[in-house]
C-alpha positions as CSV (number, residue, x, y, z in Angstrom):
1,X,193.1,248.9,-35.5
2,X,190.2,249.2,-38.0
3,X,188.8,246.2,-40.0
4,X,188.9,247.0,-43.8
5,X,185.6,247.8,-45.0
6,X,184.1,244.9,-47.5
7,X,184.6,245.3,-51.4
8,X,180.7,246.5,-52.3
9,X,178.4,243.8,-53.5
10,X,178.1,243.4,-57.4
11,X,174.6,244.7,-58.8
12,X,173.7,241.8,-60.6
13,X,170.5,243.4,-62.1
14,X,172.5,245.3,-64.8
15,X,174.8,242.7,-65.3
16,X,175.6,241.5,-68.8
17,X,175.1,237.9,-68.0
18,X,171.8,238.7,-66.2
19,X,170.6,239.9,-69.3
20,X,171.2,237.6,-71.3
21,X,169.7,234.9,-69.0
22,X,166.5,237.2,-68.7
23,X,166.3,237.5,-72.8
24,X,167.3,234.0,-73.4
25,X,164.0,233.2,-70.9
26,X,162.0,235.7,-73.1
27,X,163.0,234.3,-76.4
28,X,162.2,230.9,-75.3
29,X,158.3,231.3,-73.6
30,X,157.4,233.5,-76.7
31,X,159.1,230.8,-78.6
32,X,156.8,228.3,-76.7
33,X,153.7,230.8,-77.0
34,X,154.3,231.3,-81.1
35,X,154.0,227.4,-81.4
36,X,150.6,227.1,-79.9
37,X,149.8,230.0,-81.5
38,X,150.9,228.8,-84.8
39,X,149.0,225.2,-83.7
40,X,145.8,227.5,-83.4
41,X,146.4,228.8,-86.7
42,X,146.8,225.2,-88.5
43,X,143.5,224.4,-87.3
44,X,141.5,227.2,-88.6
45,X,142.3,230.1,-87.0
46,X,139.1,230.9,-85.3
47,X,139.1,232.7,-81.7
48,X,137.4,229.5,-80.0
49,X,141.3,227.7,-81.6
50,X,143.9,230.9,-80.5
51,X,141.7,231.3,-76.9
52,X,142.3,227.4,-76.4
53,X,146.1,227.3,-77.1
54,X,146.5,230.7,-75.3
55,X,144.5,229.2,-72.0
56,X,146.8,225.5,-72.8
57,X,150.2,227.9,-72.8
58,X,149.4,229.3,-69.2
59,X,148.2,226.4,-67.8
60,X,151.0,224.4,-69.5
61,X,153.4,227.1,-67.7
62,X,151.6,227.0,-64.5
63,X,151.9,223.3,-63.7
64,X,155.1,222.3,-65.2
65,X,156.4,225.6,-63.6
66,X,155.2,224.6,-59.9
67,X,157.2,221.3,-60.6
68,X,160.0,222.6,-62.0
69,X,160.0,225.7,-59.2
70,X,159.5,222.3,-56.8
71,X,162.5,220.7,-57.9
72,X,164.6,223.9,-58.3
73,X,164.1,224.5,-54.8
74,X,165.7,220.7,-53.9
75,X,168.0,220.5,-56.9
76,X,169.5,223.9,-57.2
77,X,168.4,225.7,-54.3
78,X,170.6,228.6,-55.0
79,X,170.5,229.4,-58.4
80,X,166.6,230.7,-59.6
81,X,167.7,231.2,-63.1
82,X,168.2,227.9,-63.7
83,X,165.2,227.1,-62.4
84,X,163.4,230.3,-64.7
85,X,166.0,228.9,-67.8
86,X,164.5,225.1,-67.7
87,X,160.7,226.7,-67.2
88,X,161.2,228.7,-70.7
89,X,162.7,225.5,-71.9
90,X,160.0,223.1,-71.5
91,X,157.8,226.1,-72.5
92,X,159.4,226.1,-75.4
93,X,159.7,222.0,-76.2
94,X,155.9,221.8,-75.2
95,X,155.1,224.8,-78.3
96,X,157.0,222.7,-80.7
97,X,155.3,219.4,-80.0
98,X,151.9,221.2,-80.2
99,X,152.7,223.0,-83.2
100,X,153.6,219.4,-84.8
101,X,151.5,217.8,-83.5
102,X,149.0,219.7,-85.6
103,X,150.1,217.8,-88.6
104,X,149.9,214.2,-87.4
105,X,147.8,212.3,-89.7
106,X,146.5,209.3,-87.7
């Protein structure tokens, strides 16, 4: 007697949930990057401002994505786009509190 052969395995790179978790992570780092950006802008605008805010966004993402990538990995071991999802949300908190930040008067 033959076993039944197992159902095939889902592709879950063309999946419609996979997709929208990849563009709701897109949406949120550019969201992240277009508030520094638009921080650089409020102050002037000059290269020296945009090359700041642009090196600030990657190191920003670097460190806080190590931690998060850190605690992903004790937290939620098995799901990495949670762990991509929270990345692009901080991302995108940190842009906002740069870009008003800009405008605090102290």
């Amino acid at each position: 007697m033959t076993s039944p052969s197992p159902a095939p395995a889902a592709d879950s790179t063309s999946s419609p949930t996979t997709q929208l978790w990849r563009v709701a992570v897109a949406v949120l780092l550019a969201l992240g990057l277009l508030g520094h950006l638009l921080a650089a802008r409020a102050i002037g605008g000059s290269r020296m401002a945009y090359t700041h805010h642009v090196f600030g966004f990657f190191l920003i993402l670097v460190v806080t994505g190590i931690i998060i990538a850190l605690l992903g990995r004790w937290l939620w071991r098995d799901r990495p786009r949670v762990t991509w999802l929270v990345v692009a949300a901080v991302q995108a908190l940190f842009g906002l509190i740069i870009y008003l930040d800009r405008f605090h008067i102290a």
